[in-house]
Structure formats: C-alpha cells, structure tokens
N, C-alpha and C positions, 0 to 999 in steps of 0.2 A: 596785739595779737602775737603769740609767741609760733615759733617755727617747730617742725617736727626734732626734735634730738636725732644726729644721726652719729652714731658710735663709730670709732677707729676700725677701717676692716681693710685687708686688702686687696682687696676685690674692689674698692671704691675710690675716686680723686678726692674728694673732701670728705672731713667730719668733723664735728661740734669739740670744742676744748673739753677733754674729760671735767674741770674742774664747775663745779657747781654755780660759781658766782660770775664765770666770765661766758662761755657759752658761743665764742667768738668760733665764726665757721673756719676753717682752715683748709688750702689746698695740698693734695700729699702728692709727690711723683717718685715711681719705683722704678729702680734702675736696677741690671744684673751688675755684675761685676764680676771680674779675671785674673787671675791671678798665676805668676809663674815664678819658679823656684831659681833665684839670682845666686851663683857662684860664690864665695866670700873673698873679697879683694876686686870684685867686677862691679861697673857702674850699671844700670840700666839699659846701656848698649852696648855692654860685652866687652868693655874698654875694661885696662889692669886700672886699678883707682893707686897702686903704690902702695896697698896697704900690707903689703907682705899676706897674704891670700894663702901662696904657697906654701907658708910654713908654720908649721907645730909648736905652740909651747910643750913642752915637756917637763 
C-alpha cells in the first residue's frame, strides 16, 4: 500500500523526498532569523577584536 505524496510546502512539518526512487518522508522545522550590522574591528559583543577597525587603507 503506497502513502499519499506530500510535496515540500511551508505551510507543512513534513514532506515526501522530491526524488522519485526514495520517497522517504521527512520532518522540516522553520525558524526566523536576525540579523544586526557589526562595526569592522568589533567581535559580537562590541569588544575592539585589534583588527585595526579604525583605519583606512588608502
């Protein structure tokens, strides 16, 4: 007895392997994600990394 096909949506936690020969059900989980614009020469918490940040090549 084969199962119904259920195609990649997402709107849905599983769906069927697109490929024709494997058919294997899959769980999907959808995450947001955030994002914030890091200084050049600052680590992830604002700390100087040394990397000379402050200055220009010219």
């Amino acid at each position: 007895m084969t199962s119904k096909y259920v195609p990649p949506a997402i709107n849905l936690v599983s769906f069927n392997c697109p490929h024709s020969t494997c058919g294997a059900l899959a769980k999907q989980f959808w995450f947001s994600a955030h994002a914030d614009w890091m200084e050049k020469g600052r680590d992830a918490q604002g700390n100087d990394t040394g990397t000379g940040g402050d200055s220009v090549a010219r």
